[in-house]
C-alpha positions as CSV (number, residue, x, y, z in Angstrom):
1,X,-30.4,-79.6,92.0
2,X,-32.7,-81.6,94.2
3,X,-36.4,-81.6,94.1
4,X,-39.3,-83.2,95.2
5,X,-42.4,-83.2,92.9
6,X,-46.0,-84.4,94.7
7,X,-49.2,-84.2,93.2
8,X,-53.0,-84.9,94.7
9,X,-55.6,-85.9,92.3
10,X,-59.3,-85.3,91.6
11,X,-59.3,-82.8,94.5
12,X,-62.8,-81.3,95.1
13,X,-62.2,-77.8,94.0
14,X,-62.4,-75.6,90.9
15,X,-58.3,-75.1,89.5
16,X,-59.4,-71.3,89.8
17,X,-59.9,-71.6,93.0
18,X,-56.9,-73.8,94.1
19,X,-55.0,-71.3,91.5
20,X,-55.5,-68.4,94.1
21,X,-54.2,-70.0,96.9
22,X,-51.2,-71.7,94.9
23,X,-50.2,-68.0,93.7
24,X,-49.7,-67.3,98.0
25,X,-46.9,-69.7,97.9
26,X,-44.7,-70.3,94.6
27,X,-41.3,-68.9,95.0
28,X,-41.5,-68.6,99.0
29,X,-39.6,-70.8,101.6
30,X,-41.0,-74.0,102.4
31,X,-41.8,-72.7,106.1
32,X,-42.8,-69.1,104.8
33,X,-46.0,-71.3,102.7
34,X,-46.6,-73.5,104.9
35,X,-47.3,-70.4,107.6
36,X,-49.6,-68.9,104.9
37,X,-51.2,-71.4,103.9
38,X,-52.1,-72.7,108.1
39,X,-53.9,-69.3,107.9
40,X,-55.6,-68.5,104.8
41,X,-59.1,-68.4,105.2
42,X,-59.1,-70.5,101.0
43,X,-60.8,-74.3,101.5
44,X,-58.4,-75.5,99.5
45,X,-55.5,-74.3,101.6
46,X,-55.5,-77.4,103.3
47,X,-55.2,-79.9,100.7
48,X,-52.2,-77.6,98.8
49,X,-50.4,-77.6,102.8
50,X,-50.7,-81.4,102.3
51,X,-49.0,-81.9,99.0
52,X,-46.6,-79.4,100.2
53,X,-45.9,-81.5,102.9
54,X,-45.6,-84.5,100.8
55,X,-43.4,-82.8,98.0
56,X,-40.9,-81.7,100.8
57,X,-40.4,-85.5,102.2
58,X,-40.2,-86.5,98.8
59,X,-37.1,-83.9,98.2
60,X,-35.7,-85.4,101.5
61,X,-35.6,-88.9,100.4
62,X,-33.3,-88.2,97.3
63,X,-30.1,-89.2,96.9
64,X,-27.5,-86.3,97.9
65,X,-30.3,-84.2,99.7
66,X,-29.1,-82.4,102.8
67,X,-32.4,-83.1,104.6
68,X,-32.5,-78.8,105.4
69,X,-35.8,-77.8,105.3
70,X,-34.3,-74.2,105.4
71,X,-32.9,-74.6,101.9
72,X,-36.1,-76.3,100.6
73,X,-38.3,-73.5,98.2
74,X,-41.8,-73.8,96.8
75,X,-40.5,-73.7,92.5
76,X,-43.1,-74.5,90.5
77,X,-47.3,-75.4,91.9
78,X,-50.2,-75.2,89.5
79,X,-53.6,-76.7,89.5
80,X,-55.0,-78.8,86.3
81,X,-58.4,-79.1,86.1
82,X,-59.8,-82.7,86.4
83,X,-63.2,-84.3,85.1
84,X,-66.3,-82.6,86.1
85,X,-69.5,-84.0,87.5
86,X,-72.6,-83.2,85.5
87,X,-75.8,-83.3,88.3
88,X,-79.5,-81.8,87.8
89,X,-81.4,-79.7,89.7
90,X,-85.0,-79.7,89.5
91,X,-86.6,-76.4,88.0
92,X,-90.4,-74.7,87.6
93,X,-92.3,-75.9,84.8
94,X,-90.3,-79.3,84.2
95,X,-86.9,-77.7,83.8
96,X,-84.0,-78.8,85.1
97,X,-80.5,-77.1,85.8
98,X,-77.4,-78.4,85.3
99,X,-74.9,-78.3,87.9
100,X,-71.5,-78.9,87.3
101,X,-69.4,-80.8,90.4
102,X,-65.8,-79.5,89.4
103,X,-62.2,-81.1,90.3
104,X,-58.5,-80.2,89.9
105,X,-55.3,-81.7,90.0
106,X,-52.9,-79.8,92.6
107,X,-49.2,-80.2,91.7
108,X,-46.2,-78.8,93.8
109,X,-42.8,-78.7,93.5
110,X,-39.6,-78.0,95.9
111,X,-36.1,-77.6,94.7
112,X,-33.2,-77.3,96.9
113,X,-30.7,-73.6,97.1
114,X,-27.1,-74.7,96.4
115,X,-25.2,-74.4,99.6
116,X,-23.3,-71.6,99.1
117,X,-19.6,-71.7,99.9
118,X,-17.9,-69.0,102.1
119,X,-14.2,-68.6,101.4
120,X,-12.0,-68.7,104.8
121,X,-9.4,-66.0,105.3
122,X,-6.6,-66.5,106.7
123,X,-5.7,-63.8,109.4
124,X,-2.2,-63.2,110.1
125,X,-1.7,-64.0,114.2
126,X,1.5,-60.9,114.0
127,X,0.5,-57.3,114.8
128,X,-2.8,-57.6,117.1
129,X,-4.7,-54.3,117.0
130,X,-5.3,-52.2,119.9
131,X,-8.4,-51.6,121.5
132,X,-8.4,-47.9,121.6
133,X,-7.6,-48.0,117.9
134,X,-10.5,-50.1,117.2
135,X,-12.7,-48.3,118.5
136,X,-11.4,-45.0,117.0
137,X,-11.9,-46.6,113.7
138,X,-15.5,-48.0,114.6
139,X,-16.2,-44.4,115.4
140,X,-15.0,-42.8,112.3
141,X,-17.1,-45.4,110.4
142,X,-20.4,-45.1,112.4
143,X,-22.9,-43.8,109.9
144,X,-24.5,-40.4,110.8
145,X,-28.5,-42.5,110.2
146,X,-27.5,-44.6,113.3
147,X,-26.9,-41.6,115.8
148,X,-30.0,-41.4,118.5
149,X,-32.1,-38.6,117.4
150,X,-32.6,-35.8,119.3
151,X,-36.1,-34.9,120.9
152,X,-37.7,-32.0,119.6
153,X,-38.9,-30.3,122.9
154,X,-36.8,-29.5,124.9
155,X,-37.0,-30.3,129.0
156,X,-38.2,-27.1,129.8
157,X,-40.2,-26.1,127.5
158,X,-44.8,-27.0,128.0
159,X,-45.8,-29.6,125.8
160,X,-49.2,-28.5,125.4
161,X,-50.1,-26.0,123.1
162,X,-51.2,-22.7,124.4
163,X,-54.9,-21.8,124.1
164,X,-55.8,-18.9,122.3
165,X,-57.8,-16.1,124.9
166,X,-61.3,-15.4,123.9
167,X,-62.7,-13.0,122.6
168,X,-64.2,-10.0,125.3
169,X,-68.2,-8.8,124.6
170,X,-66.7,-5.8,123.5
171,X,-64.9,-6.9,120.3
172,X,-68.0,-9.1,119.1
173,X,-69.4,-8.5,115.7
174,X,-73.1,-7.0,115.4
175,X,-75.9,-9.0,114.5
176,X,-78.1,-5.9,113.5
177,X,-80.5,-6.9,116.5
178,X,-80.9,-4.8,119.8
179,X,-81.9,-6.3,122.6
180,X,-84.1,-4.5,124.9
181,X,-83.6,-4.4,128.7
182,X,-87.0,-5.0,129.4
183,X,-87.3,-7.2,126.7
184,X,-84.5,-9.0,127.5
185,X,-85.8,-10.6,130.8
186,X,-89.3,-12.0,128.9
187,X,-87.2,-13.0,126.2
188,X,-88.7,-11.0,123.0
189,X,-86.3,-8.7,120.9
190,X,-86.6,-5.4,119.0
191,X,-85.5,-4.6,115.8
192,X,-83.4,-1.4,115.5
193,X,-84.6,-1.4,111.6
194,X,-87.9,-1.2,111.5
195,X,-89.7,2.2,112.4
196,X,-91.2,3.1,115.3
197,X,-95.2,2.3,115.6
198,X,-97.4,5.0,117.0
């Protein structure tokens, strides 16, 4: 099996954070990676596309290679973390914070798929099948999921949904309230409840 191993070292990034983007890409076509990694939104994306890159000439340059990128998959990618750099930051009262400057080491490797062989059969030239027999078998053997579907409405039939009629004054629940005739063009309303002043 060929494969191409590249590594980058002391790469400006956490291995957490480089170990995010390498889980996109292990176990996926070398173009299928490559694709994700031109457009993850990770930093680091673009240093793990470059020893991709590298890992898959590498894998070319081997004795017996085919030179098909097509064949080529991501196998193995992990990030090591590297040495740190240890900074301060100046704090209140004559304190001071650490910061830590982290790096990684990004490794990636590609192996090559074994060209699979196809056997050839032989087909005897004697007794060429008809047409209309071919077909009639194609027929029989045409599964019933690749039928067109049929439309539920049919052509004459409204597509809309009806709307339902409203309802007339008449059928319209009380509201306990009597409404006045004369009261009814200045707007106030009578009670049927209460009693009668006077």
């Amino acid at each position: 099996m060929i494969e191409g191993i590249a590594t980058a070292r002391y790469v400006r990034t956490s291995a957490q954070k480089a170990g995010l983007v390498m889980d996109l890409i292990r176990g996926r076509d070398v173009n299928d990676a490559l694709a994700r990694l031109l457009y993850s939104r990770k930093g680091v994306a673009r240093d793990v596309s470059k020893v991709l890159r590298s890992a898959v000439a590498n894998a070319q340059q081997k004795e017996g290679a085919s030179g098909d990128v097509d064949r080529l998959f991501v196998g193995s990618c992990y990030a090591n973390q590297g040495p740190s750099q240890k900074r301060i930051r100046a704090a209140p009262m004559g304190r001071a914070f650490q910061i830590i400057k982290r790096t990684s080491h990004l490794t990636v490797t590609v192996w090559e798929r074994p060209e699979q062989a196809v056997p050839v059969v032989a087909v005897p030239a004697s007794q060429p099948e008809s047409k209309a027999s071919k077909s009639k078998d194609d027929a029989d053997t045409a599964s019933p999921a690749k039928r067109p579907r049929r439309k539920a409405v049919a052509k004459g039939s409204p597509t809309r949904k009806r709307s339902r009629p409203k309802k007339s004054a008449s059928s319209a629940k009380p509201t306990g309230k009597a409404v006045d005739t004369a009261a009814a063009t200045t707007g106030t309303e009578k009670k049927t409840d209460e009693p009668a002043e006077g």
